[in-house]
C-alpha positions as CSV (number, residue, x, y, z in Angstrom):
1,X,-26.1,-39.3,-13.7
2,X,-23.2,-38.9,-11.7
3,X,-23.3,-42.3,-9.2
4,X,-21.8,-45.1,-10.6
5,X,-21.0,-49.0,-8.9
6,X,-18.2,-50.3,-9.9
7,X,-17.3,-54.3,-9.3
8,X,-13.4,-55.7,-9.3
9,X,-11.8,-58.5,-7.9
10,X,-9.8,-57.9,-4.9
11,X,-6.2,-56.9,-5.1
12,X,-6.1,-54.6,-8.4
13,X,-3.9,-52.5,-6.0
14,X,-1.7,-55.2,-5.9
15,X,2.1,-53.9,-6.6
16,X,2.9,-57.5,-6.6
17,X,0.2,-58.9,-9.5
18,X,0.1,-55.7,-11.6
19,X,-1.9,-56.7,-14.8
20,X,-3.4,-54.7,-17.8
21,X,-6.7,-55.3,-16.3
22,X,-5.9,-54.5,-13.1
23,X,-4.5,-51.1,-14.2
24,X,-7.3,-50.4,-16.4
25,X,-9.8,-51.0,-13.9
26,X,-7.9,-48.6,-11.5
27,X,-7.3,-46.0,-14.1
28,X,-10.6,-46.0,-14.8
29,X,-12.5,-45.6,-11.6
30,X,-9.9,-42.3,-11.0
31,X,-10.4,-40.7,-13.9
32,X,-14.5,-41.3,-13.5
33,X,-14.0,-39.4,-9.8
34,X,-12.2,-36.7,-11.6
35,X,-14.9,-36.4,-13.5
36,X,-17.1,-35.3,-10.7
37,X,-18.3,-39.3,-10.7
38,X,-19.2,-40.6,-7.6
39,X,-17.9,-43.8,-7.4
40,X,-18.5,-46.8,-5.2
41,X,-15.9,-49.9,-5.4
42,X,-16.5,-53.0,-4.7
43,X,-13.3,-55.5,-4.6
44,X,-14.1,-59.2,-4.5
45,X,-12.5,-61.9,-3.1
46,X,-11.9,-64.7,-4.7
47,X,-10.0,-66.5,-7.7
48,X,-11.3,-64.8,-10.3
49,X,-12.8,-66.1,-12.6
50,X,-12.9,-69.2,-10.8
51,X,-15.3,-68.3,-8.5
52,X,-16.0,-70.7,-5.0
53,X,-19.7,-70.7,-3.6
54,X,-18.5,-67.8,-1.0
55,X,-17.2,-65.0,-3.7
56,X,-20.5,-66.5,-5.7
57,X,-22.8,-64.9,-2.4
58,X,-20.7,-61.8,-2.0
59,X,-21.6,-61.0,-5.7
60,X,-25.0,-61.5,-5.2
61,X,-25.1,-59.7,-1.9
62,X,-23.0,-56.4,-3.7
63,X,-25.6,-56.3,-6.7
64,X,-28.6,-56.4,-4.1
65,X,-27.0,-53.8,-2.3
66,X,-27.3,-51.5,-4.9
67,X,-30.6,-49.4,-5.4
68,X,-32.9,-50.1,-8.2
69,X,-32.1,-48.8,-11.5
70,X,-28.5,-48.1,-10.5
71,X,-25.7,-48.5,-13.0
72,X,-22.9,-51.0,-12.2
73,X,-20.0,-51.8,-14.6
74,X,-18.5,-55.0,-13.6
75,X,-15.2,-56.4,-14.7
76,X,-15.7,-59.1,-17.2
77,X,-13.6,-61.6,-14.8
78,X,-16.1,-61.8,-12.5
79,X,-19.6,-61.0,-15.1
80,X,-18.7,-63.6,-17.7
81,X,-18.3,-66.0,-15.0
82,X,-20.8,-65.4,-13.3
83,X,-24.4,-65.9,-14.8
84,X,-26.2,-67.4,-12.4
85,X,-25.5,-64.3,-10.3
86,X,-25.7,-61.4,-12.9
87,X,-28.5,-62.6,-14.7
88,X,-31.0,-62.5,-12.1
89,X,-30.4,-59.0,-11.0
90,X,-30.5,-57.8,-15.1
91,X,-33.7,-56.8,-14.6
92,X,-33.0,-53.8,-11.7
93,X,-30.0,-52.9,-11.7
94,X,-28.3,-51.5,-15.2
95,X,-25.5,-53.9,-15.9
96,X,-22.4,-52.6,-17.8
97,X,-19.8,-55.1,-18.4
98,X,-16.1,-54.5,-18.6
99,X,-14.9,-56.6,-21.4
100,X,-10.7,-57.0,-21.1
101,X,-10.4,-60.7,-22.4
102,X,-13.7,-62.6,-23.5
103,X,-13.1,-65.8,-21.0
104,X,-15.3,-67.9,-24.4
105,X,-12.2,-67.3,-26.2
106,X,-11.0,-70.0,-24.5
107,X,-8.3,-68.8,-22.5
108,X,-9.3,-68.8,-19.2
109,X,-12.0,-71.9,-18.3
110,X,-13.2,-74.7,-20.3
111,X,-14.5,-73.4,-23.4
112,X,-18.1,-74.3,-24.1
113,X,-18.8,-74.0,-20.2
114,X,-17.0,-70.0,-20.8
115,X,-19.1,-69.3,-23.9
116,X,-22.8,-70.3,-23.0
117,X,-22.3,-68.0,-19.5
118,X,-20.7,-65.0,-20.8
119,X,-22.7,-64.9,-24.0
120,X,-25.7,-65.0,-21.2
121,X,-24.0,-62.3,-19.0
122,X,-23.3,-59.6,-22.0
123,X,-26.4,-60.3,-23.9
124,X,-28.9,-59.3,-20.5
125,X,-25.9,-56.5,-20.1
126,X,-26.9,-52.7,-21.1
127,X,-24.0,-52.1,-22.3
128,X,-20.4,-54.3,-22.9
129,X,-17.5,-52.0,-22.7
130,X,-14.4,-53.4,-25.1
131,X,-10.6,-52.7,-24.5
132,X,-9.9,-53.0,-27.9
133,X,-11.6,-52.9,-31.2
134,X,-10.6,-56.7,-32.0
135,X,-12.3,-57.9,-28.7
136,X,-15.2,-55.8,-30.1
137,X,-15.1,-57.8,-32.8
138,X,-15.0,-61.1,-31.5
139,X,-17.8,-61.0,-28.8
140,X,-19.8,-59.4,-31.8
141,X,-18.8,-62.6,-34.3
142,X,-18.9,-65.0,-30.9
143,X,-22.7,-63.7,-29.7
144,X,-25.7,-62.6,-30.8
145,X,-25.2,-58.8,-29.6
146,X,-26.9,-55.4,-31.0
147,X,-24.0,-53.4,-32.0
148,X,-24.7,-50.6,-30.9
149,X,-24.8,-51.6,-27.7
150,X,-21.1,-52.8,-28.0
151,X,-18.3,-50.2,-27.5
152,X,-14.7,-49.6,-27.4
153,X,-12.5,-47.9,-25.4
154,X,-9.0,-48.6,-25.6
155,X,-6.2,-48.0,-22.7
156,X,-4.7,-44.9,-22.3
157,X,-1.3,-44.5,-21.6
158,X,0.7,-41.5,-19.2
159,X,3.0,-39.1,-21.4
160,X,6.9,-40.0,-20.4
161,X,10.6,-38.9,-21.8
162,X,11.9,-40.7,-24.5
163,X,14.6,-43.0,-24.0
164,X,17.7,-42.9,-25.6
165,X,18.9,-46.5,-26.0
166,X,22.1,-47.9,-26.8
167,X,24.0,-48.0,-30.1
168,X,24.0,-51.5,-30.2
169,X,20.4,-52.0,-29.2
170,X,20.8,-55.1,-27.3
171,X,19.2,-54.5,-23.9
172,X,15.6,-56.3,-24.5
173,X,12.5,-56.2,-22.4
174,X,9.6,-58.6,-21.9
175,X,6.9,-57.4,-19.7
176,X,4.5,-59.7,-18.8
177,X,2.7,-62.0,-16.1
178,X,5.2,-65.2,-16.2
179,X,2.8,-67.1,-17.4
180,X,2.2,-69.9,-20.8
181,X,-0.1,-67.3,-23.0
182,X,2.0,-64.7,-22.7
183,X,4.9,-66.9,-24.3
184,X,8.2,-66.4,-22.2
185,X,9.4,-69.7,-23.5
186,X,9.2,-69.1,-27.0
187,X,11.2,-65.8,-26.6
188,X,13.9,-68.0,-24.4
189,X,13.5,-70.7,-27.8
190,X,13.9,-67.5,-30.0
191,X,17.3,-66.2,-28.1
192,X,18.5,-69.2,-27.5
193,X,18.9,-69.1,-31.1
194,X,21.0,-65.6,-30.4
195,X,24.1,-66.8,-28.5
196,X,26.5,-65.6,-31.1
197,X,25.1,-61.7,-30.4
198,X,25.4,-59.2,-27.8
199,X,22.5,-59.1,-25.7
200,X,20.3,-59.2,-22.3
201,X,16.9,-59.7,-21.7
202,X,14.8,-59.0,-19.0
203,X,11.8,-60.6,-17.9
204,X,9.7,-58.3,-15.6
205,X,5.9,-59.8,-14.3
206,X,4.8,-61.7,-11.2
207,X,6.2,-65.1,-11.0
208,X,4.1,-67.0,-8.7
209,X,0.8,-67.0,-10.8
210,X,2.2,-69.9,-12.5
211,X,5.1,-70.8,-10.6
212,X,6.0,-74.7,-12.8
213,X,6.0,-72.8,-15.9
214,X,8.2,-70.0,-14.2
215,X,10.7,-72.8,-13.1
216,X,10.6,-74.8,-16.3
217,X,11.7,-71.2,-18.1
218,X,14.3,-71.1,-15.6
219,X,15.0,-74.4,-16.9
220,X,14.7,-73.5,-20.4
221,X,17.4,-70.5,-20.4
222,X,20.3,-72.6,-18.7
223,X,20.1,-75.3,-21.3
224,X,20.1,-72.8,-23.8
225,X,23.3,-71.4,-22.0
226,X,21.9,-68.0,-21.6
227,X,21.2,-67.9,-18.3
228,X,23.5,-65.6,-17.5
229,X,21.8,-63.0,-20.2
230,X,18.5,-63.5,-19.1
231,X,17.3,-61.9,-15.5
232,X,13.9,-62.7,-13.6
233,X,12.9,-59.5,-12.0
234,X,9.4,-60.1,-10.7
235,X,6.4,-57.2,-10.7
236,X,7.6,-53.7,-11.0
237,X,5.2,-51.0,-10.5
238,X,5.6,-47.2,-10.9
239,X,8.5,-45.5,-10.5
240,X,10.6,-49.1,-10.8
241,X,8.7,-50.0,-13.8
242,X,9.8,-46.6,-15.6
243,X,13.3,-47.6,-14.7
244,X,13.0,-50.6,-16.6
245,X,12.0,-48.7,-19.8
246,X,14.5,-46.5,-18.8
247,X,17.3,-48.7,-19.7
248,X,15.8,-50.8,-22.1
249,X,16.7,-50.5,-26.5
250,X,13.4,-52.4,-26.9
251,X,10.3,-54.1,-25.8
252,X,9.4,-57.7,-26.9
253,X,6.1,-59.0,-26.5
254,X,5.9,-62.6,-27.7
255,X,2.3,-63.7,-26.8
256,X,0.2,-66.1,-27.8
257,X,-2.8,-64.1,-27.5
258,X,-3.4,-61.0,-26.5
259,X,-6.2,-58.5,-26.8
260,X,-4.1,-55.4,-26.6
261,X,-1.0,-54.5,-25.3
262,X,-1.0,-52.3,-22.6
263,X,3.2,-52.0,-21.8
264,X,3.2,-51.8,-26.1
265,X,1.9,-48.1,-25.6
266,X,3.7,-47.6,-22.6
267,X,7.0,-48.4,-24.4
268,X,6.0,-46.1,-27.3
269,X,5.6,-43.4,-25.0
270,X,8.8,-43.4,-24.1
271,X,10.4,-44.0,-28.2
272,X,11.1,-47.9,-27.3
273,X,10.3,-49.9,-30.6
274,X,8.5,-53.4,-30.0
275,X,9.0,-56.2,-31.6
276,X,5.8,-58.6,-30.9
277,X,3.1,-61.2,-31.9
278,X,0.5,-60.1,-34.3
279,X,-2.1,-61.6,-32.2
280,X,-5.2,-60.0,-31.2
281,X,-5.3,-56.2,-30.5
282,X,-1.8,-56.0,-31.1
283,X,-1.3,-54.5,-34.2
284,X,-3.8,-51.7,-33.0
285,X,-1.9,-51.2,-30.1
286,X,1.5,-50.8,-32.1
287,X,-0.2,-48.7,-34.9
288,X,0.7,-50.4,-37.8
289,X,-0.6,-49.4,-40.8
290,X,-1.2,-45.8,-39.2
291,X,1.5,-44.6,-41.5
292,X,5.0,-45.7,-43.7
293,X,6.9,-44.8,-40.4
294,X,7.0,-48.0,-38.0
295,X,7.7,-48.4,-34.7
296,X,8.4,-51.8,-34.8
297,X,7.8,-55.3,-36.0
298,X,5.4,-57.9,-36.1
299,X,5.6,-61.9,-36.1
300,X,3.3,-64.9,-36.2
301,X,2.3,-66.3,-32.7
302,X,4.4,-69.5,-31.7
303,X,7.2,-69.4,-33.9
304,X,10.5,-68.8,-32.7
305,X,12.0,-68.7,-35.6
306,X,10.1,-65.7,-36.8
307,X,10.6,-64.1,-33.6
308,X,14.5,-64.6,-33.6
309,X,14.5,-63.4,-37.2
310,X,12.6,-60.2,-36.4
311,X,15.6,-60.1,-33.3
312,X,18.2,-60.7,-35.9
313,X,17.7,-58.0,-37.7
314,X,17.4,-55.9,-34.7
315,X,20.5,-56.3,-33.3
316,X,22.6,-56.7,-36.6
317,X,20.8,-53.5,-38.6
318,X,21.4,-50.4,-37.1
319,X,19.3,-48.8,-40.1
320,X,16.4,-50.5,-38.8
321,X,17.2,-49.5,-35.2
322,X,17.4,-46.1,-36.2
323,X,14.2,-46.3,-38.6
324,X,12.4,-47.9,-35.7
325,X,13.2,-45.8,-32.9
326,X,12.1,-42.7,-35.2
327,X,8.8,-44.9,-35.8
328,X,8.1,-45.1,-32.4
329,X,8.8,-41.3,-31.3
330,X,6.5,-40.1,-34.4
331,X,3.8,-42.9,-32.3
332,X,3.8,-41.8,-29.2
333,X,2.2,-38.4,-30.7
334,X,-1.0,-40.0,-31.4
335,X,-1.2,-42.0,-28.6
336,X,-4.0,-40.6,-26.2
337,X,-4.0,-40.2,-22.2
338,X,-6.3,-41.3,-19.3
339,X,-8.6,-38.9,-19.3
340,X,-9.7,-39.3,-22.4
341,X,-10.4,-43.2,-22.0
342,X,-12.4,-42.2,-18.3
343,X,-14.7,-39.7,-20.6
344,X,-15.4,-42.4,-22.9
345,X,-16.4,-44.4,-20.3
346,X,-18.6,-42.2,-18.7
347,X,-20.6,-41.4,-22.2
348,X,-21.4,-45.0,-22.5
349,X,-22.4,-45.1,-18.6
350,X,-24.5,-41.5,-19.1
351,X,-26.3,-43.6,-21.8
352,X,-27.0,-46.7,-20.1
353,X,-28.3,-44.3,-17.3
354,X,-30.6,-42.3,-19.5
């Protein structure tokens, strides 16, 4: 087996709407060629997963195009919503689905509509590949899956040179899409809450996939009278996006859900501590409990109070600094590259092809 179809929404080349998905996806199909894969891509148009009636006939045109008893993964934006189209093509092609954020979890569509389609999609699938062990988890608890036919492979992350930081520790970072679940306004609530410390914060992600809750925390920081502290930097991407780690003391992540954490591991493999939502995948992400040496802190979801606490003591403790930042450089030593996640892959695909 060494052919492999693999099905993404348009744009996850996108420098201007990077996402964890969208990285994944691409870090995937690369490592898979290195492999000695060959590998066919298919981007779809369309709002995934919104899908109209034309991005609904291009699906079912790319699945017939492929050759009976060939092996597709498809990301789980466009599988989960699309059952009418996956389901009847179950039976000749080998479906594996690429499972970033279960849309039945309810944050993407209606949430009984979400749930009957993509338990549908994953339960005719050969395989559902997880990005994380709690996603695992809940499609197992959510559906009525084998198992074993249920596996995880979590993001990799590229090796990078620690950061220093500062002595004071106050240049923050928040990456994410600008957008409600990821929780921008209840790290503005939290710092707002800050005004009598020394700080910055920037906010790096793509502004315009919500652009009325972009404005609104726009809003939000100037009525706080920190607007001057807080800087809007849209995307960054590569060598830009290092730069930002580059001169950042640490990363906040203040979600509301999340199934991983993608720029958690990125931060930790560069010694940037995180402070962030235990939500999710999170906590896997960070690697607590991997040891008595942490590399940052965790706070309940939606509460800015927790969240400016856990800030707090950040900024006003430079033992915790200094125990944190050690937590995160012992991290990034277990944390494990691309490769490795692209080899996983390909033994679940080998199996589905057997």
């Amino acid at each position: 087996m060494t052919a492999i179809h693999v099905i993404v929404p348009d744009g996850i080349d996108d420098p201007a709407r990077p996402s964890g998905g969208n990285i994944y996806d691409r870090r995937i199909c690369t490592g898979l060629t290195d492999l000695g894969w060959r590998v066919h891509e298919h981007h779809l148009p369309g709002d995934w997963p919104h899908p109209g009636e034309v991005s609904r006939r291009r699906l079912a045109k790319t699945l017939a195009s492929i050759g009976g008893g060939g092996v597709v993964l498809v990301d789980g934006l466009i599988a989960s919503a699309s059952a009418d189209v996956m389901i009847p093509q179950s039976h000749r092609v080998h479906q594996v689905v690429l499972m970033h954020m279960p849309l039945g979890s309810g944050t993407e569509l209606p949430y009984a509509s979400a749930r009957a389609d993509e338990e549908q999609v994953v339960a005719k699938a050969k395989a559902v590949i997880a990005t994380s062990d709690w996603t695992r988890r809940w499609l197992l608890d959510a559906y009525s899956l084998l198992p074993e036919n249920v596996h995880v492979v979590e993001p990799g992350v590229d090796s990078a040179s620690v950061v220093p930081g500062t002595a004071d520790g106050g240049r923050l970072l928040c990456i994410a899409a600008v957008v409600p679940h990821k929780g921008q306004d209840i790290l503005l609530d939290a710092l707002g809450s800050l005004t009598d410390r020394d700080w910055t914060c920037t906010f790096v992600g793509s502004l315009d996939r919500d652009p009325i809750f972009a404005f609104r925390l726009v809003q939000q920081a100037a009525a706080y009278g920190i607007a001057d502290q807080v800087a809007f930097v849209g995307p960054r991407t590569g060598d830009e996006l290092g730069e930002a780690y580059a001169q950042s003391d640490l990363l906040v992540l203040p979600s509301r859900n999340e199934t991983y954490g993608m720029v958690i591991t990125e931060a930790l493999a560069r010694g940037v501590p995180v402070v962030a939502t235990d939500v999710g995948g999170v906590p896997t992400a960070l690697g607590a409990g991997m040891g008595t040496i942490q590399p940052g802190l965790l706070v309940p979801p939606a509460d800015p109070a927790g969240l400016a606490l856990a800030l707090g003591r950040w900024l006003d403790e430079p033992v915790l600094r200094t125990r944190l930042r050690a937590g995160a450089v012992h991290r990034r030593s277990s944390l494990t590259g691309w490769a490795q996640a692209a080899g996983q892959v390909a033994r679940v695909l080998r199996e589905v092809a057997a």
